[in-house]
py3Dmol code that shows the C-alpha trace and the ligand (Angstrom):
import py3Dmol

protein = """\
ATOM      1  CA  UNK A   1     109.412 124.334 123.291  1.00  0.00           C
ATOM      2  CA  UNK A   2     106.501 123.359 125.669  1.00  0.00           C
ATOM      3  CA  UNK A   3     103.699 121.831 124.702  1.00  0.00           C
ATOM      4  CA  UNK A   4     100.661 120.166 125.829  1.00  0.00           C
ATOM      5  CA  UNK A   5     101.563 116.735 127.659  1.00  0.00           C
ATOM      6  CA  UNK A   6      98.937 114.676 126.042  1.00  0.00           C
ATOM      7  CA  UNK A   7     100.157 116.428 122.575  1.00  0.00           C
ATOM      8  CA  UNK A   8     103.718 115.194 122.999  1.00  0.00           C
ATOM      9  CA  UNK A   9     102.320 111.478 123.964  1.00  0.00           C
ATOM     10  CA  UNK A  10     100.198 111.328 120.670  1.00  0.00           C
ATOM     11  CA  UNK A  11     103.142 112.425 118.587  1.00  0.00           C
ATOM     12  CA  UNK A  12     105.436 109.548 119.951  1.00  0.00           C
ATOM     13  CA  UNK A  13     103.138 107.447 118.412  1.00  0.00           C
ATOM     14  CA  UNK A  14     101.911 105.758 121.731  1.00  0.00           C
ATOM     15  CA  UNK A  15      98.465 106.512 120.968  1.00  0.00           C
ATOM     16  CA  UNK A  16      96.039 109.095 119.511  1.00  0.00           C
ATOM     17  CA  UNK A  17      95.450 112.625 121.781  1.00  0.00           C
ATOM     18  CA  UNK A  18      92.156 111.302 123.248  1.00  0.00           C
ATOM     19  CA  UNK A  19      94.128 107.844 124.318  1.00  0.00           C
ATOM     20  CA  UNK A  20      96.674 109.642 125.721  1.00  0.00           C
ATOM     21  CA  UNK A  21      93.991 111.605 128.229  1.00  0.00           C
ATOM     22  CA  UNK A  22      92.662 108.459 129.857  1.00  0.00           C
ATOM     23  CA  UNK A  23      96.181 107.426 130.116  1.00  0.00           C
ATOM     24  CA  UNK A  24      97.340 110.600 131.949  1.00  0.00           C
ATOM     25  CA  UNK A  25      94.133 110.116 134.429  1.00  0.00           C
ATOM     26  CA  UNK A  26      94.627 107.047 135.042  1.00  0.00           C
ATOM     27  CA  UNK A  27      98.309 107.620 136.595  1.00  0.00           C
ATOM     28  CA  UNK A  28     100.363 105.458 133.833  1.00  0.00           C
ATOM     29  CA  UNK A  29     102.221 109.054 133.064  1.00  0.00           C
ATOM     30  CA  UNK A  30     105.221 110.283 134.687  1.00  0.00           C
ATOM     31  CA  UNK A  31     107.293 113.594 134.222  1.00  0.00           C
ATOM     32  CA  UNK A  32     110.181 114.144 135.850  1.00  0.00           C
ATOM     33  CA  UNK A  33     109.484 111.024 138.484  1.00  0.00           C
ATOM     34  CA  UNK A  34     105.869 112.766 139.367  1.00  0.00           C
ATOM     35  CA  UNK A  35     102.630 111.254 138.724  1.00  0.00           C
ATOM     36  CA  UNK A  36     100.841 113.840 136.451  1.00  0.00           C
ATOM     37  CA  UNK A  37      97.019 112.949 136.217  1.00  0.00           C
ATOM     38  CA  UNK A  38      95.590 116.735 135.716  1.00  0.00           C
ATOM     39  CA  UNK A  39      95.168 117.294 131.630  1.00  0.00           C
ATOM     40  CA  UNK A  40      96.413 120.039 129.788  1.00  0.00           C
ATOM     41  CA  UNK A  41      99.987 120.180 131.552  1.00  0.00           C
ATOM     42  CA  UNK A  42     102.797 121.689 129.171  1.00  0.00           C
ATOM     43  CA  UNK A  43     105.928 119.961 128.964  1.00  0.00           C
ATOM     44  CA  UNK A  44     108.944 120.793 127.268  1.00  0.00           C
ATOM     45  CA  UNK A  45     109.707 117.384 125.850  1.00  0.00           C
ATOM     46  CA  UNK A  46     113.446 117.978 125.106  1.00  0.00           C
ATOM     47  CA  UNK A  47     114.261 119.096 128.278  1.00  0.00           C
ATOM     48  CA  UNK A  48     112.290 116.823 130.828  1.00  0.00           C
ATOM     49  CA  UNK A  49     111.981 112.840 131.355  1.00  0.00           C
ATOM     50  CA  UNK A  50     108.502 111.784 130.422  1.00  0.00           C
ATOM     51  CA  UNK A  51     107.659 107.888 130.894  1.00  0.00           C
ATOM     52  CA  UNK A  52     104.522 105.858 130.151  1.00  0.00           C
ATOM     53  CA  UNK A  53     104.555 102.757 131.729  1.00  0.00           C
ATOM     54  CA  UNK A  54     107.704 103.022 133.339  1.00  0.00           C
ATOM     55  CA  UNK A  55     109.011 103.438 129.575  1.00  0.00           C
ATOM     56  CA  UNK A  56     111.075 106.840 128.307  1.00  0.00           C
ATOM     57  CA  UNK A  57     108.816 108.468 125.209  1.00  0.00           C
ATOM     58  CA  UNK A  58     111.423 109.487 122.564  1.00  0.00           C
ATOM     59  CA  UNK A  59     110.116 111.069 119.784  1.00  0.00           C
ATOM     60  CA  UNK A  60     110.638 109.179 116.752  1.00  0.00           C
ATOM     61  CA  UNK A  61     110.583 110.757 113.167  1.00  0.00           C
ATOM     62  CA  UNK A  62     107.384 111.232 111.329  1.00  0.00           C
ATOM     63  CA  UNK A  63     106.633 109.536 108.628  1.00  0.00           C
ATOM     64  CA  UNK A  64     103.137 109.540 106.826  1.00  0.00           C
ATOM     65  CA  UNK A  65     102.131 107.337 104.185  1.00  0.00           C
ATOM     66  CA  UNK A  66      99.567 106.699 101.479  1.00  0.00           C
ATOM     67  CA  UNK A  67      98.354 103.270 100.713  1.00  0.00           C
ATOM     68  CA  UNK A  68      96.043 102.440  98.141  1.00  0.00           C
ATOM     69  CA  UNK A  69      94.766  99.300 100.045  1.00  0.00           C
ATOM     70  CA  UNK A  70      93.215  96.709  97.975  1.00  0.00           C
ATOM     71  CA  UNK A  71      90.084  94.880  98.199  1.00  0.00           C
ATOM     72  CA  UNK A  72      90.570  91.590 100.775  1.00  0.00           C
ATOM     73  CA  UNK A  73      93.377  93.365 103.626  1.00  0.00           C
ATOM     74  CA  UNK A  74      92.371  94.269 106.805  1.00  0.00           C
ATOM     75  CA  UNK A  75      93.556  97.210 108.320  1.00  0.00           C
ATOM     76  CA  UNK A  76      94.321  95.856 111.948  1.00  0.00           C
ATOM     77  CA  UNK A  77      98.035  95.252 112.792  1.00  0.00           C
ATOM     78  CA  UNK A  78      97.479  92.106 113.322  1.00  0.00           C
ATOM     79  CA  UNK A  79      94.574  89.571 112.410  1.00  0.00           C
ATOM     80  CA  UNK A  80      93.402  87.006 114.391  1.00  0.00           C
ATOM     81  CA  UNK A  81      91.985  85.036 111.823  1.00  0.00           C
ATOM     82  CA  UNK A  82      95.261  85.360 109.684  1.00  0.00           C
ATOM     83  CA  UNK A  83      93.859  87.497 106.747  1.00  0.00           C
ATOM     84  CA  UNK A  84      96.437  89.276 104.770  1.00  0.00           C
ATOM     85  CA  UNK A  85      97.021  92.786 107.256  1.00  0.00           C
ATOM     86  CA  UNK A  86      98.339  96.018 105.166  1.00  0.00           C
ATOM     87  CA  UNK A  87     101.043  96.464 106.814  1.00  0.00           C
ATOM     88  CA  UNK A  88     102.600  93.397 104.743  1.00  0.00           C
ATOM     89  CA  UNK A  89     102.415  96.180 101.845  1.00  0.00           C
ATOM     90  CA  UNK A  90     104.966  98.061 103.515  1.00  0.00           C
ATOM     91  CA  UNK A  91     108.030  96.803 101.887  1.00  0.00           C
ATOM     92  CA  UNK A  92     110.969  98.394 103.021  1.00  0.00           C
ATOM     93  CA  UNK A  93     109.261 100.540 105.607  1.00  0.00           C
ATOM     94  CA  UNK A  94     111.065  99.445 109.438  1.00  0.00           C
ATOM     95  CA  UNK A  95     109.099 102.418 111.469  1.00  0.00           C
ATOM     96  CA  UNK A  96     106.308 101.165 113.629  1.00  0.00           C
ATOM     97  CA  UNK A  97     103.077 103.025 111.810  1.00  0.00           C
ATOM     98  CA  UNK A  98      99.342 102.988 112.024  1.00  0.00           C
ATOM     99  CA  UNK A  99      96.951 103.557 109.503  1.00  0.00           C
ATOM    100  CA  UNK A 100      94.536 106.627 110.003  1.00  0.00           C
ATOM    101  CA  UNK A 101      90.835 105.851 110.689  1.00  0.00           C
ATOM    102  CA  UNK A 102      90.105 101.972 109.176  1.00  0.00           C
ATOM    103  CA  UNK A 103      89.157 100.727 106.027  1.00  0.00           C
ATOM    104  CA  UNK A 104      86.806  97.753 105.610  1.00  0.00           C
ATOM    105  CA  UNK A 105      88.333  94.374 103.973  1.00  0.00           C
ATOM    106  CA  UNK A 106      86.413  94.376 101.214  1.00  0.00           C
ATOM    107  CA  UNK A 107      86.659  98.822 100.479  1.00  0.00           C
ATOM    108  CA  UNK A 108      89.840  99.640  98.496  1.00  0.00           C
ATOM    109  CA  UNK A 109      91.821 102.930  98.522  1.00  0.00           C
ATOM    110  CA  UNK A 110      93.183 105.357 100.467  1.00  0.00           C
ATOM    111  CA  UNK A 111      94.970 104.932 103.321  1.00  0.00           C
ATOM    112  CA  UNK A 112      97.036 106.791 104.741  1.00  0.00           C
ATOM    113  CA  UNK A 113      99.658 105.474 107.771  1.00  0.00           C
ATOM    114  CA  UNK A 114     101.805 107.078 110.333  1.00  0.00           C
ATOM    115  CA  UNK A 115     103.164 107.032 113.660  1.00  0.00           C
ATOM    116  CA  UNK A 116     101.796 110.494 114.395  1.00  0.00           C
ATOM    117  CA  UNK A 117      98.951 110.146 116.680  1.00  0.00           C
ATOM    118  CA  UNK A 118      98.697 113.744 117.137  1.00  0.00           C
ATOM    119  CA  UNK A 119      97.736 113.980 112.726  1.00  0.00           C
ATOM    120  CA  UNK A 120      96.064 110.792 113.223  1.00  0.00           C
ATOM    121  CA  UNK A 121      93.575 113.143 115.970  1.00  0.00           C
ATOM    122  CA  UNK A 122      93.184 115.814 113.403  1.00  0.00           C
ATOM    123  CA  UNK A 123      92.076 113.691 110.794  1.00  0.00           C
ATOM    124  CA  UNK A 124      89.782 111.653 112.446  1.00  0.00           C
ATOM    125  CA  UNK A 125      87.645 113.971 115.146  1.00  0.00           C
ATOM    126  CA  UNK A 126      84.971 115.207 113.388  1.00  0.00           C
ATOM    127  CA  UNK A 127      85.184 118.352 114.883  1.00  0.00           C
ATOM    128  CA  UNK A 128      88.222 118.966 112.532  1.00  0.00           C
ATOM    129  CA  UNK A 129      85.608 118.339 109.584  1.00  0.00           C
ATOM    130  CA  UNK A 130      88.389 116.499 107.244  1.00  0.00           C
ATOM    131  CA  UNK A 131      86.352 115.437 104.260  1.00  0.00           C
ATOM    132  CA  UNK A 132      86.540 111.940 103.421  1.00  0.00           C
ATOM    133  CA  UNK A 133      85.598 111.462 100.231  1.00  0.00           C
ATOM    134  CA  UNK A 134      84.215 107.805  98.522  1.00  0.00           C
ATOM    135  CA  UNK A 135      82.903 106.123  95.170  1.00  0.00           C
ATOM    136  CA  UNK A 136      80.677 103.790  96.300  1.00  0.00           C
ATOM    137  CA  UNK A 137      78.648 101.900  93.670  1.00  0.00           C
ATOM    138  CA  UNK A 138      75.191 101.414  94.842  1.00  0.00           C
ATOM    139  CA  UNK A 139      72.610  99.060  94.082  1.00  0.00           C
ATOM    140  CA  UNK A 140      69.543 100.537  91.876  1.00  0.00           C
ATOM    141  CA  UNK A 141      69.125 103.869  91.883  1.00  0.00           C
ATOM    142  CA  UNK A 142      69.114 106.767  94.631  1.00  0.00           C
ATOM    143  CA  UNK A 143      65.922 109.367  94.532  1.00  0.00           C
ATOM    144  CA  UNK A 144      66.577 112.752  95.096  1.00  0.00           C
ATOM    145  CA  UNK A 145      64.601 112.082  98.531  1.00  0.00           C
ATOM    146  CA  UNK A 146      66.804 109.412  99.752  1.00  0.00           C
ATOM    147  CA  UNK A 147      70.036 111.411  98.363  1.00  0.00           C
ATOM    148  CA  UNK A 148      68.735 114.857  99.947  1.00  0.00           C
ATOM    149  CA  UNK A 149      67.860 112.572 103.467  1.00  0.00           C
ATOM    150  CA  UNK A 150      71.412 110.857 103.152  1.00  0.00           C
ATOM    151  CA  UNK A 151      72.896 114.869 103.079  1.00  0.00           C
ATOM    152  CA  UNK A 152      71.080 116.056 105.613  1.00  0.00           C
ATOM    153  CA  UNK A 153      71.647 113.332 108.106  1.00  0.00           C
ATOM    154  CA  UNK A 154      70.013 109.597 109.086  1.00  0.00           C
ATOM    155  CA  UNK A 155      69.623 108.088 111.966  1.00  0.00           C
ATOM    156  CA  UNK A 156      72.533 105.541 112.201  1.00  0.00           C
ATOM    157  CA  UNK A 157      71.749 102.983 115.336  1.00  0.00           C
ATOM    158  CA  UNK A 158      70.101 105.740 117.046  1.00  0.00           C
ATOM    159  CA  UNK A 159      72.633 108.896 116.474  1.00  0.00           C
ATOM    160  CA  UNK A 160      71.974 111.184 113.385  1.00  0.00           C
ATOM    161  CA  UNK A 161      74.985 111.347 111.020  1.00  0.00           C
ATOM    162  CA  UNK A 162      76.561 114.730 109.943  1.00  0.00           C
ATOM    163  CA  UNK A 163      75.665 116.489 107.174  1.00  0.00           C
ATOM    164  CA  UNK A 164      77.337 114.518 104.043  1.00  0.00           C
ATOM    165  CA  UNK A 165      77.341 115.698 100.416  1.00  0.00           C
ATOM    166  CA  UNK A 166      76.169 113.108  97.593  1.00  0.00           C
ATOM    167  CA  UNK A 167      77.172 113.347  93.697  1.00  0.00           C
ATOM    168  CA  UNK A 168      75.333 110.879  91.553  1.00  0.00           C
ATOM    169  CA  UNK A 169      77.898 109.897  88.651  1.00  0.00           C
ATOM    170  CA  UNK A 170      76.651 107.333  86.568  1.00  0.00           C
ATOM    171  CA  UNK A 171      73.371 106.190  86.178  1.00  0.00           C
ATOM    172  CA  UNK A 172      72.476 102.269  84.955  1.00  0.00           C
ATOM    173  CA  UNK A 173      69.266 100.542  85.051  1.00  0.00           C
ATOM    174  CA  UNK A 174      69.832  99.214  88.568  1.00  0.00           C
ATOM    175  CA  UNK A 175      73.003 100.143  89.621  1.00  0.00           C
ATOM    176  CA  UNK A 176      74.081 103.945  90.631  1.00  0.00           C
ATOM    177  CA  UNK A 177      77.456 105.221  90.899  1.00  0.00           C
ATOM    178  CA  UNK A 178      77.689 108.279  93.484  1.00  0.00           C
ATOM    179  CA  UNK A 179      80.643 109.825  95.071  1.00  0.00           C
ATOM    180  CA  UNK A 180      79.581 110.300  98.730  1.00  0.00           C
ATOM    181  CA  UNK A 181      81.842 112.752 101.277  1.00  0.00           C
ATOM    182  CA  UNK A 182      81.236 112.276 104.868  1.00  0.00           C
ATOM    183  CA  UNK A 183      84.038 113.787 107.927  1.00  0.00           C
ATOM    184  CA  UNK A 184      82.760 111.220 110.550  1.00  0.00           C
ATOM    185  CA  UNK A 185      84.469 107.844 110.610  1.00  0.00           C
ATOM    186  CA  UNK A 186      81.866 105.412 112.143  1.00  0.00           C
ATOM    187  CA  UNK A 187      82.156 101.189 111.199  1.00  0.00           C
ATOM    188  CA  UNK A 188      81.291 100.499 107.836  1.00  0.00           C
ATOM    189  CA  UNK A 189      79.317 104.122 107.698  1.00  0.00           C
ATOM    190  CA  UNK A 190      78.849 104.214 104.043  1.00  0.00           C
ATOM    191  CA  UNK A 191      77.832 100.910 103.694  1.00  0.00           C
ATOM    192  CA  UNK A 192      74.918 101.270 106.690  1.00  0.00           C
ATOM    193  CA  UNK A 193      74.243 105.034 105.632  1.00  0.00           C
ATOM    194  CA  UNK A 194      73.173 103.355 101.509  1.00  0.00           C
ATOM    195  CA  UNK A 195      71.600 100.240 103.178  1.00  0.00           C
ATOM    196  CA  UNK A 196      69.521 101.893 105.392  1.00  0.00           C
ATOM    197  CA  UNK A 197      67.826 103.971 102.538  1.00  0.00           C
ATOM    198  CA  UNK A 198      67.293 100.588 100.716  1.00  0.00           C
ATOM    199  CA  UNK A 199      70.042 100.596  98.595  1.00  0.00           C
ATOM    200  CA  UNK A 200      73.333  98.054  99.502  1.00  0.00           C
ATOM    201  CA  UNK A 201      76.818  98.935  98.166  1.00  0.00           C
ATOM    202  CA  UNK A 202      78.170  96.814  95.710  1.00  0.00           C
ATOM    203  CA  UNK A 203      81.249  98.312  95.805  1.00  0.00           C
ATOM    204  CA  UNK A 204      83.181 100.627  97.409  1.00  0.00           C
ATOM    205  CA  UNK A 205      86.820 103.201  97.378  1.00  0.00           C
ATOM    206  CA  UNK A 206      88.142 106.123  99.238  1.00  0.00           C
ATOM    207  CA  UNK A 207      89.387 108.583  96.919  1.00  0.00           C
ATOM    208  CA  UNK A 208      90.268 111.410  99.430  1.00  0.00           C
ATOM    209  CA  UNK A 209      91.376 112.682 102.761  1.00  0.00           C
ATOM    210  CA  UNK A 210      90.422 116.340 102.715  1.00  0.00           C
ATOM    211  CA  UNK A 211      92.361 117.726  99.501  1.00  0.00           C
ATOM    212  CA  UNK A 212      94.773 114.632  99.373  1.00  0.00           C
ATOM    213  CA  UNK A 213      93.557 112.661  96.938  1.00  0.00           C
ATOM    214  CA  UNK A 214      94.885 109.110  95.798  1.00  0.00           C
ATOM    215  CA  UNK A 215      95.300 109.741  92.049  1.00  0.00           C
ATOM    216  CA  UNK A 216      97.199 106.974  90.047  1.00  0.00           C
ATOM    217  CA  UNK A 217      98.542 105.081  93.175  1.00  0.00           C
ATOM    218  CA  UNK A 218      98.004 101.438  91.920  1.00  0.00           C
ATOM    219  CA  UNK A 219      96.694  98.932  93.824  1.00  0.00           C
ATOM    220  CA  UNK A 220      98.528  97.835  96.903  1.00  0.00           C
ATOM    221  CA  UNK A 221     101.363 100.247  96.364  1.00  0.00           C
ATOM    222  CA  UNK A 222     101.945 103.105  98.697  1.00  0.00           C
ATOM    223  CA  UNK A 223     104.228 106.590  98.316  1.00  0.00           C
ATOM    224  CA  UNK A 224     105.956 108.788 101.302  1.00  0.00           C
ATOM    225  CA  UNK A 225     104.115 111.902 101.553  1.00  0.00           C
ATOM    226  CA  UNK A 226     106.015 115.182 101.846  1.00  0.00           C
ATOM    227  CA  UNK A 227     104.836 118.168 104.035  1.00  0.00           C
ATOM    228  CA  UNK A 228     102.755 119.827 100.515  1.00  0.00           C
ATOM    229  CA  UNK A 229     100.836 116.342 100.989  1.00  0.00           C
ATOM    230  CA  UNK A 230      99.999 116.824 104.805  1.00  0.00           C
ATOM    231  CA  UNK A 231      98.850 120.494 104.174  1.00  0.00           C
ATOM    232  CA  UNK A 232      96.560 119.448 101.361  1.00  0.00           C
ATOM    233  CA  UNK A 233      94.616 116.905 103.511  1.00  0.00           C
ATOM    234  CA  UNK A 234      93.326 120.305 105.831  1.00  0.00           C
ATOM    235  CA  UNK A 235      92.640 121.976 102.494  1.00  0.00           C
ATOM    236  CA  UNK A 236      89.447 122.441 101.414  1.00  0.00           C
ATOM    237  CA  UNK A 237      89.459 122.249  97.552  1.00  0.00           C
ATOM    238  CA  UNK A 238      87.642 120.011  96.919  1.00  0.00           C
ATOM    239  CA  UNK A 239      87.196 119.761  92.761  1.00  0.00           C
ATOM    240  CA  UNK A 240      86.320 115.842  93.146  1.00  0.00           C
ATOM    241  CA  UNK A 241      82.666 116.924  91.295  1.00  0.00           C
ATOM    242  CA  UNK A 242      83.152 119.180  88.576  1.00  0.00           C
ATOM    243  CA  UNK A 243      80.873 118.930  85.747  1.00  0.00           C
ATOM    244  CA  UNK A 244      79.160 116.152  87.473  1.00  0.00           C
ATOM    245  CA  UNK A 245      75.328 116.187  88.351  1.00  0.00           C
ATOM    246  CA  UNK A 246      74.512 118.181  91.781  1.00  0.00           C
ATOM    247  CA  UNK A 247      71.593 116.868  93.578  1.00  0.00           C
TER     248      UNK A 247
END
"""
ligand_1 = """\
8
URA
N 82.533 103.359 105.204
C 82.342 102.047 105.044
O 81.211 101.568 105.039
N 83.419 101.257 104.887
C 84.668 101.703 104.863
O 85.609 100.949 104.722
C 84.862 103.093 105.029
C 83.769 103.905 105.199
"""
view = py3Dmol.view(width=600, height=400)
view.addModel(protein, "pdb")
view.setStyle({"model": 0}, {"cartoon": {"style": "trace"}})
view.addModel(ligand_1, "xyz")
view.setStyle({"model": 1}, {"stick": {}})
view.zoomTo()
view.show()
């Protein structure tokens, strides 16, 4: 079956779909012993010789995975300064996989890992709109102003941030618990997105990806995810707020 060139690149886990673009243009991609460097070429991966580097891409099996990454890991594959990475979670787990958009050291929760650029693409560009949904908890307490502001957008080192949607949980006398979903994926955005409306996060956990949520995963453990998994994160049910306050 043929299919887009930078498509089959991003699903042999070389690198995400927008990677694999600048790759093809800048000549490291070879099909058949040509050069290709013009985008959107289709390719029938099981019939022709594609290379990146000089190397052969085989496809490799999918596998996806959800981590429920504890407070103090980084999320890089490897750390310069020798903090513990999560991929030392992975016990028993040989395939080469990357986790999906990052998580801060000290933010806890969901991860989810693969070596399925192509998924990886999906999730992250906003223009797919996958809702990522946290529970940050905030230091004293959000106005309806600063929660309405934070939904409609702020202006994050000069660029506005999508529309978001804001639950206040749990209110203490100068502490608020809110469940915030955004379907950007900018460094530390929930953390800057509180701060800059005066109020730092104390502490903070991804619950979901879309309609996959992390449920009873304990900390530092992960589970395979079957294809019912996958389909929920593109589902849009979100039930995260029921019952609860709606600014
Ligand atoms: N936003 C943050 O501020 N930190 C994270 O780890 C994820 C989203």
């Amino acid at each position: 079956m043929k299919e887009r060139l930078q498509k089959v690149l991003a699903r042999a886990g070389i690198c995400s779909r927008r990677k694999a673009e600048e790759h093809i243009q800048s000549g490291r991609v070879f099909v058949d012993g040509q050069k290709v460097t013009e985008q959107g070429l289709k390719v029938d991966p099981e019939r022709q010789t594609i290379t990146f580097d000089g190397r052969e891409i085989v496809s490799e099996k999918k596998i996806y995975l959800l981590l429920n990454k504890p407070k103090g890991y980084v999320t890089t594959l490897n750390d310069p300064q020798n903090r513990p990475i999560v991929s030392s979670l992975l016990k028993g787990i040989s395939d080469r996989v990357f986790p999906v958009g990052r998580l801060d050291i000290d933010t806890e929760g969901a991860l989810l890992l693969t070596n399925d650029g192509d998924l990886s693409f999906r999730i992250l560009h906003p223009s797919f709109e996958v809702k990522k949904t946290y529970q940050a908890s905030i230091k004293g307490r959000l106005s309806t102003e600063n929660a309405i502001a934070l939904e409609q957008g702020i202006l994050l080192e000069g660029k506005k941030t999508w529309p978001a949607k804001i639950r206040i949980l749990k209110e203490k006398k100068n502490e608020t618990l809110v469940q915030i979903i955004i379907h950007e994926g900018r460094k530390r955005q929930v953390r800057k997105m509180f701060a800059a409306v005066g109020h730092p996060v104390l502490s903070l956990q991804r619950l979901a990806y879309g309609g996959l949520q992390l449920g009873p995963l304990p900390s530092g453990s992960f589970r395979i995810l079957e294809k019912n998994d996958i389909d929920k994160i593109f589902s849009d049910k979100n039930l995260l707020y029921k019952n609860k306050k709606h600014i």
